[in-house]
N, C-alpha and C positions, 0 to 999 in steps of 0.2 A: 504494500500500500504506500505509497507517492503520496504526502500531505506537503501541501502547498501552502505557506499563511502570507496574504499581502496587506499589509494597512495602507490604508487613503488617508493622506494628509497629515500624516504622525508618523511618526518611527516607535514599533512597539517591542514592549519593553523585551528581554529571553524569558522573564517569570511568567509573561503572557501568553508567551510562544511556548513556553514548553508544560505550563497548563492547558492551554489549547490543544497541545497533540495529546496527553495523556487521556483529554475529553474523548480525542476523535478513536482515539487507539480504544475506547472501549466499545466503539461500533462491531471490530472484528469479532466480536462476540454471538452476534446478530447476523452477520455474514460476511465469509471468505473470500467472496467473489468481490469483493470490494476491490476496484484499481488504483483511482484516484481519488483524493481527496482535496477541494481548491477551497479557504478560507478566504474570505475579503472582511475584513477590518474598517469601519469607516464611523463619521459622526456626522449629528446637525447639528445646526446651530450651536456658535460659541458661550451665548446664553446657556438654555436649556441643557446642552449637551448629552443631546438623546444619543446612545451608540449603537452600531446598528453592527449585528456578524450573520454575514451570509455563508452560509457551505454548501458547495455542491458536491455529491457523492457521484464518482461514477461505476457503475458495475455494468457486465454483459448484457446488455439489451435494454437500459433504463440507465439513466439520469435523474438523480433526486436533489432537489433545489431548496433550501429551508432558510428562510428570513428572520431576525427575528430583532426586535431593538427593546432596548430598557436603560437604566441609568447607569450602569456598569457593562462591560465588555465581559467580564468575567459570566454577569446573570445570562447576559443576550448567547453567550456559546451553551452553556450550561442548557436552557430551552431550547435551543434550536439542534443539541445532540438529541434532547428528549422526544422531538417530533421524528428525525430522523429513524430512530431506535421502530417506533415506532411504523414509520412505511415500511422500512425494513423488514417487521414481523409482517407485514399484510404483505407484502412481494413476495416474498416468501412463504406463506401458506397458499396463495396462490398460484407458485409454481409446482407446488406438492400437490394441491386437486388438479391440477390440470394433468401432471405427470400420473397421478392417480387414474384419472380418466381413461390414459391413453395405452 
């Protein structure tokens, strides 16, 4: 698995980056077939400072895209692994009825 993490507009920190992989590394859990993994890093507003971490997952045959923003970088990866975990399991029960089926 290839993880990739870019931040927009900031230089982030290694405690980021290597909380960040340890997030993503617990996907292989949920599945093997995982290729790539591409993290984007970004914020709004200097105000506010809403942060926003996008991952895309790539595995054979599917692309999983998860968004997600809150007031820490830390909470926004933490959610947006959570939904991932998630598709994950439903792609995967999926390919077992079908292969079930067949």
């Amino acid at each position: 698995m290839n993880i990739n993490i870019t931040s927009r507009k900031f230089k982030a920190k290694d405690s980021l980056k290597e909380f960040i992989s340890k997030e993503v590394k617990s996907l292989e859990r949920f599945s093997d077939d995982i290729l790539d993994v591409d993290v984007v890093l970004s914020y709004l507003h200097n105000k506010d400072s809403i942060k926003i971490a996008e991952i895309n997952v790539t595995i054979p045959g599917k692309n999983l895209l998860v968004t997600e923003e809150s007031d820490e970088f830390s909470k926004s990866v933490i959610e947006a692994v959570d939904k991932l975990k998630r598709q994950l399991k439903k792609f995967k029960s999926k390919r077992r009825t079908k292969a079930a089926k067949a």
